[in-house]
Backbone as a chain_set.jsonl record, in Angstrom:
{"seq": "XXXXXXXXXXXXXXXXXXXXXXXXXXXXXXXXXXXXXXXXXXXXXXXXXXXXXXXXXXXXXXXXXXXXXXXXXXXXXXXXXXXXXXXXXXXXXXXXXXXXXXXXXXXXXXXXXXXXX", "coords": {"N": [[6.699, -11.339, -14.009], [4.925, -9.784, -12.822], [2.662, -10.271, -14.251], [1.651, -12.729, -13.544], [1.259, -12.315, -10.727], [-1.015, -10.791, -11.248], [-2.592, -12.678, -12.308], [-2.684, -14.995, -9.723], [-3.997, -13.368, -8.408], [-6.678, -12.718, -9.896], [-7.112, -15.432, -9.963], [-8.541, -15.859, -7.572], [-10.372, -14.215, -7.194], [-12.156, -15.902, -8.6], [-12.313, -17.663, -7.242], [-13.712, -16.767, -5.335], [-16.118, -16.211, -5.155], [-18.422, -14.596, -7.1], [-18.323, -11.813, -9.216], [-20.284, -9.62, -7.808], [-20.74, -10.21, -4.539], [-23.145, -10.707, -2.831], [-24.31, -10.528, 0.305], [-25.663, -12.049, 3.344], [-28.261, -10.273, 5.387], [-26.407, -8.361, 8.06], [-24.549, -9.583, 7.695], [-20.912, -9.206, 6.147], [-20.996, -7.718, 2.945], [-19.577, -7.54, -0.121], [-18.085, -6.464, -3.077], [-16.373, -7.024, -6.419], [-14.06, -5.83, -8.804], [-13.097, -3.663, -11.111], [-11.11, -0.479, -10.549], [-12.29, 2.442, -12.249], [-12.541, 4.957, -11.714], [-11.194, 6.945, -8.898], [-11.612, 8.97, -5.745], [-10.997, 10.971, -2.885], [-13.029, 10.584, -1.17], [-14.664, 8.713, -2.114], [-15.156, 5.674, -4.369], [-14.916, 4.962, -7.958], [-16.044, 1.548, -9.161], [-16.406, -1.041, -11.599], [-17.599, -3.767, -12.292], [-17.017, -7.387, -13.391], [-18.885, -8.032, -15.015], [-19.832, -5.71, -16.177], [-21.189, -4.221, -14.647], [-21.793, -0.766, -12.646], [-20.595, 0.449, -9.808], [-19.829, 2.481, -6.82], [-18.987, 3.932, -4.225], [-18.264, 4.774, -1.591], [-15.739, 6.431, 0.991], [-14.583, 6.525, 3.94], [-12.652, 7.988, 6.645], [-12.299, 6.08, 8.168], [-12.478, 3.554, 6.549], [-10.681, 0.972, 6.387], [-7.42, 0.428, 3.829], [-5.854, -1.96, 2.263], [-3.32, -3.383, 0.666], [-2.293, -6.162, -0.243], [-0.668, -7.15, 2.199], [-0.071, -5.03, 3.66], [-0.816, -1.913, 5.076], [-2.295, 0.928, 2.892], [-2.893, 4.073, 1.713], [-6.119, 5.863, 0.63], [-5.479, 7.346, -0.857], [-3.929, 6.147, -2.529], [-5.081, 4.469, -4.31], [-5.261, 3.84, -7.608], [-6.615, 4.459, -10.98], [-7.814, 1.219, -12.995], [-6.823, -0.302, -11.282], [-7.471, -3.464, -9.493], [-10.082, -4.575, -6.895], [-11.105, -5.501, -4.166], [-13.924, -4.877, -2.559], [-15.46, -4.351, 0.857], [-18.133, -3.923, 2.51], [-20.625, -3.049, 5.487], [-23.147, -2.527, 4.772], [-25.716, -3.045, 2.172], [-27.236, -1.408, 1.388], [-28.213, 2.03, -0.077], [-26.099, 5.139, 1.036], [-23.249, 3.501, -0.12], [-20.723, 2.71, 1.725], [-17.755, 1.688, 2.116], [-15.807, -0.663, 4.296], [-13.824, -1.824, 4.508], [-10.948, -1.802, 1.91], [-9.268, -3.916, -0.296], [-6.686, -3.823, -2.208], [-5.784, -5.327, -5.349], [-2.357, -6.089, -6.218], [-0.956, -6.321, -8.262], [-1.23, -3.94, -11.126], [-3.446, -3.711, -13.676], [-2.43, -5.085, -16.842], [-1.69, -3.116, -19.911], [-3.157, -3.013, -23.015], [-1.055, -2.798, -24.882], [1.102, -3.304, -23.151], [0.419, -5.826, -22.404], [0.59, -7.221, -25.18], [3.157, -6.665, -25.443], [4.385, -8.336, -23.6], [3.551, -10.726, -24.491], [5.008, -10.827, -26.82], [3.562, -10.003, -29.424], [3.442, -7.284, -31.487]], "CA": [[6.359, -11.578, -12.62], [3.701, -8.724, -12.896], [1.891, -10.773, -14.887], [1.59, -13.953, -12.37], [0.563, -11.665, -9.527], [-2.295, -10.537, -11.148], [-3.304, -14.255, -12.939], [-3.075, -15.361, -8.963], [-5.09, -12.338, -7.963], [-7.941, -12.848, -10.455], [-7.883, -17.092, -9.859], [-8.213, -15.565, -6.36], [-11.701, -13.564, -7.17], [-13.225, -16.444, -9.374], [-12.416, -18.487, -6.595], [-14.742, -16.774, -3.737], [-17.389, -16.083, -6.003], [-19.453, -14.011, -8.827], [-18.295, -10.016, -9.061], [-20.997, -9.306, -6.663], [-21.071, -11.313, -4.227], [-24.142, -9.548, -1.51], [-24.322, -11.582, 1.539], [-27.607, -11.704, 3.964], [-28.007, -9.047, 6.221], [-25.889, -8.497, 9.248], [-23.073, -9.476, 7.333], [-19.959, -8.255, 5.333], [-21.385, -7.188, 1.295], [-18.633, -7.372, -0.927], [-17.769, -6.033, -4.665], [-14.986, -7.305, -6.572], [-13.941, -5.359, -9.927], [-11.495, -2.556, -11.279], [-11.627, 0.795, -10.069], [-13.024, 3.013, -12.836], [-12.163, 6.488, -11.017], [-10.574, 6.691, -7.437], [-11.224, 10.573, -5.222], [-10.339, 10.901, -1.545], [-13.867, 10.37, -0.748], [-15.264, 7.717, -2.77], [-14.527, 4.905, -5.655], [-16.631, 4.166, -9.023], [-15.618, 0.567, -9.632], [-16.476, -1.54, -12.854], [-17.483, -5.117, -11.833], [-16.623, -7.855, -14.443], [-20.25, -8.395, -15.569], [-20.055, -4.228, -16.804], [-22.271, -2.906, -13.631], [-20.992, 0.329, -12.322], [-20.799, 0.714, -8.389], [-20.2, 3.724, -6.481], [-18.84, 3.377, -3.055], [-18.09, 5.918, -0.426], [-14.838, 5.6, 1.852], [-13.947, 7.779, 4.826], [-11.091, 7.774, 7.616], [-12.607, 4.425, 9.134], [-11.996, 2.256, 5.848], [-8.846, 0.05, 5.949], [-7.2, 0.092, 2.671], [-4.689, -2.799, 2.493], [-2.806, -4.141, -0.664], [-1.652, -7.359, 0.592], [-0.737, -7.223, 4.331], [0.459, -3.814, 3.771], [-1.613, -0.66, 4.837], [-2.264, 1.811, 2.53], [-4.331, 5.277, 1.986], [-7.126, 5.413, -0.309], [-5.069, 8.287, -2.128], [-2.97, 5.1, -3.309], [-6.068, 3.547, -5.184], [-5.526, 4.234, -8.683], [-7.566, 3.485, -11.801], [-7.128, 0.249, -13.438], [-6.502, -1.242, -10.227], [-8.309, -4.598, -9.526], [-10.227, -4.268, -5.979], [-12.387, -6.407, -3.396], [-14.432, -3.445, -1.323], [-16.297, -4.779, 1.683], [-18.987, -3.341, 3.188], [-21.29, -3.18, 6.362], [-24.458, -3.04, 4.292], [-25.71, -3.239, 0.736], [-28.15, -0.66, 1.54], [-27.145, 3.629, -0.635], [-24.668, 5.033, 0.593], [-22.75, 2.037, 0.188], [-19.791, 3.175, 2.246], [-16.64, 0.716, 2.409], [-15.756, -0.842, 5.529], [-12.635, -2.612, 3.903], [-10.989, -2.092, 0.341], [-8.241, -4.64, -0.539], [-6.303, -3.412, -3.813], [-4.368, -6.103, -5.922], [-0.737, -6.582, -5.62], [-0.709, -5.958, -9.387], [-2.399, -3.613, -11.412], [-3.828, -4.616, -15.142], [-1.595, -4.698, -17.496], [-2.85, -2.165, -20.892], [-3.683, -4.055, -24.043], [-0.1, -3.048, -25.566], [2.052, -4.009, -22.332], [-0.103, -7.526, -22.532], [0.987, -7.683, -26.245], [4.834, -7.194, -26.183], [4.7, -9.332, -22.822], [3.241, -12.325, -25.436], [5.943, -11.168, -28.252], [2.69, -9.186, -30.378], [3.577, -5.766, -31.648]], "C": [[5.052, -10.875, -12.265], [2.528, -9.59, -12.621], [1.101, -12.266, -14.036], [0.936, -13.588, -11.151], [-0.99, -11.616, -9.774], [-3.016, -11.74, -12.169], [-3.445, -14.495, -11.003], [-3.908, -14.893, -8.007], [-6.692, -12.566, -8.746], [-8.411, -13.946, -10.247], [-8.589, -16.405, -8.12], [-10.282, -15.56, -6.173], [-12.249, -14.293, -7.975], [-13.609, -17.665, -8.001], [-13.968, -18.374, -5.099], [-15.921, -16.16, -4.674], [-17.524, -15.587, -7.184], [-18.458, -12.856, -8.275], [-19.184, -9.556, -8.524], [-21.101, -10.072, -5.947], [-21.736, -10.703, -2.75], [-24.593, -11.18, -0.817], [-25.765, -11.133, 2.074], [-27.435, -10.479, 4.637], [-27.694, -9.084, 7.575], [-24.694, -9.238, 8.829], [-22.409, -8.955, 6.361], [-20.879, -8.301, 3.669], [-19.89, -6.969, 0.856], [-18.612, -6.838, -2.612], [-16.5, -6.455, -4.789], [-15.179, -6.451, -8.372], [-12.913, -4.38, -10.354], [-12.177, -0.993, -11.186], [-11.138, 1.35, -11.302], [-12.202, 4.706, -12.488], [-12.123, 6.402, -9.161], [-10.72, 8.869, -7.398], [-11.153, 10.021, -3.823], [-12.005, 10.789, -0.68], [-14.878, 9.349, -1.466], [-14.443, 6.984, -4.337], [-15.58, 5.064, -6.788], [-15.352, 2.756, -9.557], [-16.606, -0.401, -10.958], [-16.704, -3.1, -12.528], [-17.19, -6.096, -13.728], [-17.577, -8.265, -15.042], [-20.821, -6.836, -16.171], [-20.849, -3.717, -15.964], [-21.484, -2.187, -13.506], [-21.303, 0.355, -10.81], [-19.994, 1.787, -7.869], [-19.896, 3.919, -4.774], [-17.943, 4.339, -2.361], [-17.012, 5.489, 0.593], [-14.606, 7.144, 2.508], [-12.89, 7.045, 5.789], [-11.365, 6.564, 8.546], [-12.797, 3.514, 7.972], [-10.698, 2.202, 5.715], [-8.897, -0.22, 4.881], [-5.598, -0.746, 3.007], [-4.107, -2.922, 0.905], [-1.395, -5.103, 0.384], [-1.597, -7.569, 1.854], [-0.42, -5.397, 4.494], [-0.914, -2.64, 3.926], [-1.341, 0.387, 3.943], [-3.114, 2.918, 2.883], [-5.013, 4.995, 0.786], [-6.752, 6.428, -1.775], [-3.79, 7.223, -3.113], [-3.27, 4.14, -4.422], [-5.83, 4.015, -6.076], [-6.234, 3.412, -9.748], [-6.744, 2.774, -12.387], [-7.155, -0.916, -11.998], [-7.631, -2.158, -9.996], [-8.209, -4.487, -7.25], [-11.402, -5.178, -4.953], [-12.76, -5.264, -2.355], [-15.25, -4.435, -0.471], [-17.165, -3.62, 2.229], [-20.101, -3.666, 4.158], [-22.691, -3.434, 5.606], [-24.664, -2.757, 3.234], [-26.951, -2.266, 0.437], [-27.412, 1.219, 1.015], [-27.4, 3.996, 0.88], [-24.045, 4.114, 0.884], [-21.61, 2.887, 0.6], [-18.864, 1.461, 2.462], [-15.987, 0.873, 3.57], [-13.734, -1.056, 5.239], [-12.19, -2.304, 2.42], [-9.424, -2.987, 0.098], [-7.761, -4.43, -1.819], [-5.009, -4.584, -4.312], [-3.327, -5.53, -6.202], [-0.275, -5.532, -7.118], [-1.621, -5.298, -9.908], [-2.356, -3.778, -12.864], [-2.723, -3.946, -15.798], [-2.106, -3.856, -18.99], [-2.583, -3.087, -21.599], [-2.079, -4.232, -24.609], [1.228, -3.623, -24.576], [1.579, -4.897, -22.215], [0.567, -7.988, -23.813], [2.52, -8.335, -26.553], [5.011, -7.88, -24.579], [4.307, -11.199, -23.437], [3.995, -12.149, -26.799], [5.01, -10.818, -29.127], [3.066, -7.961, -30.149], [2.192, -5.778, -32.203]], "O": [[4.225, -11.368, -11.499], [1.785, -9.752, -11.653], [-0.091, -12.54, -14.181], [0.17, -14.349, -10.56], [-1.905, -12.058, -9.08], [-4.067, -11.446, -12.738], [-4.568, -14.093, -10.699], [-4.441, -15.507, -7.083], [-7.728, -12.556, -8.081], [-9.631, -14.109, -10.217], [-9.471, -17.207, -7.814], [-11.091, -16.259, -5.562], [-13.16, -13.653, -8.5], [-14.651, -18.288, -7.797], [-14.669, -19.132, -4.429], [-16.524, -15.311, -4.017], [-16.926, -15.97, -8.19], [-17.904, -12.905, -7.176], [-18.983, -8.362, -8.748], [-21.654, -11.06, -6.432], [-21.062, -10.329, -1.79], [-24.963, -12.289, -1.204], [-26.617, -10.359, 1.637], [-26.482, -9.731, 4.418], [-28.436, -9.684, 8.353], [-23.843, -9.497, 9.68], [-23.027, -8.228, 5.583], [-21.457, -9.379, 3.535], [-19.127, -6.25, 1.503], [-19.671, -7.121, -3.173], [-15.631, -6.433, -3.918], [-16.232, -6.501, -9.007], [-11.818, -4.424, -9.795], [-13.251, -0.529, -11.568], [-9.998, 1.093, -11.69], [-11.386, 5.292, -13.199], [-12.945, 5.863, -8.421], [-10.34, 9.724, -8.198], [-11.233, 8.815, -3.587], [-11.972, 10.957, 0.539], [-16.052, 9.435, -1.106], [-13.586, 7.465, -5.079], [-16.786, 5.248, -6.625], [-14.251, 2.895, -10.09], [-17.792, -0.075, -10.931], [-15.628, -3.699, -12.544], [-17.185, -5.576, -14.844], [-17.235, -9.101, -15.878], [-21.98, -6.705, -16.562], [-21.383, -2.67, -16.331], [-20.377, -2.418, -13.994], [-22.51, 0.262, -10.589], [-19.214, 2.124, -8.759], [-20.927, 4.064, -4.118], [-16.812, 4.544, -2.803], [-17.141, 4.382, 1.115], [-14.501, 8.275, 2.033], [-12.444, 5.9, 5.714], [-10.675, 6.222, 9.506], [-13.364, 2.48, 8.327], [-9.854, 2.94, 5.206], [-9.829, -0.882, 4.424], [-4.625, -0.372, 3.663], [-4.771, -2.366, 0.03], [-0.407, -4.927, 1.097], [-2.455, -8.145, 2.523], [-0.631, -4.759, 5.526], [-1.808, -2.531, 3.087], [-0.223, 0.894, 4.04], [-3.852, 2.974, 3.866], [-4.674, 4.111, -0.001], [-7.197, 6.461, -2.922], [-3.06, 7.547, -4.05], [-2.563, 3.419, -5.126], [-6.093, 5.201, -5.876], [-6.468, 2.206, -9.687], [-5.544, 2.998, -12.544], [-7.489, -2.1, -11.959], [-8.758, -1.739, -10.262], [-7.236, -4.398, -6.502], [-12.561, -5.338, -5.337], [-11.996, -4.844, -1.486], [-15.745, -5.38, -1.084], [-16.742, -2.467, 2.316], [-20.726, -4.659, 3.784], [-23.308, -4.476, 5.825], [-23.778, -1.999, 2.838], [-27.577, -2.34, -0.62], [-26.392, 1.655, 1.549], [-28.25, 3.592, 1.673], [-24.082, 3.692, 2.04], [-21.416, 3.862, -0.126], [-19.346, 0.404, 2.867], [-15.594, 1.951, 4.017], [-12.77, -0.485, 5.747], [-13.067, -2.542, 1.59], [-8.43, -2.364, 0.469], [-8.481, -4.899, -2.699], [-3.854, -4.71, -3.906], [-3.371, -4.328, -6.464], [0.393, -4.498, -7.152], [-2.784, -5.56, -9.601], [-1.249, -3.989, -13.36], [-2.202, -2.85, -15.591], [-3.3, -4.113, -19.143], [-1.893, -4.023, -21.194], [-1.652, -5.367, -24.821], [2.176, -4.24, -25.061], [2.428, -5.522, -21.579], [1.14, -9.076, -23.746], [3.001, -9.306, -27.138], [6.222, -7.912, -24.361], [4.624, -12.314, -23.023], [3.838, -12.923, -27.743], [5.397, -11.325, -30.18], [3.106, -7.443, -29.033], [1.663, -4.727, -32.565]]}, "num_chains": 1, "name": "protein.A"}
């Protein structure tokens, strides 16, 4: 079931664009990728094209996973993440971070979920 969450989470992020997807200015900037390292004041996320981004969150970003509010001390690595942001201009500070439902599965819980030891 895991496994389905995060296949309809990733069709999800091919669907609204690239792994960067920087809007004009005066609107939302987005990143989509897997968070790398999570602290209580910023992310480093991993986009799926291997950039590294770097993104600053304080007590005025909403962290959701799904409809549900979370805190940002709930982000852990691995986790697959769409950050929004006000502008695409350092410090990229996150306005929004949305954390999938599911988080990746490791190479050997992918294996014995396809019956490979």
């Amino acid at each position: 079931m895991g496994y389905r969450l995060l296949t309809l989470f990733c069709a999800a992020v091919i669907v609204t664009g690239s792994t960067i997807a920087w809007a004009h200015e005066g609107h939302p900037h987005r990143v989509m990728g897997t968070v790398t390292m999570a602290a209580t004041d910023h992310l480093m996320i991993k986009t799926s094209d291997g950039k590294n981004a770097t993104i600053m969150v304080n007590a005025k970003t909403k962290v959701v996973r799904g409809k549900t509010a979370v805190t940002s001390a709930d982000i852990k690595p691995g986790a697959r993440v769409v950050v929004t942001m006000g502008s695409d201009k350092a410090p990229l500070v996150a306005t929004e971070v949305q954390v999938g439902t599911a988080e990746q599965p490791t190479a050997s819980a992918a294996a014995a979920e396809h019956g490979h030891n």
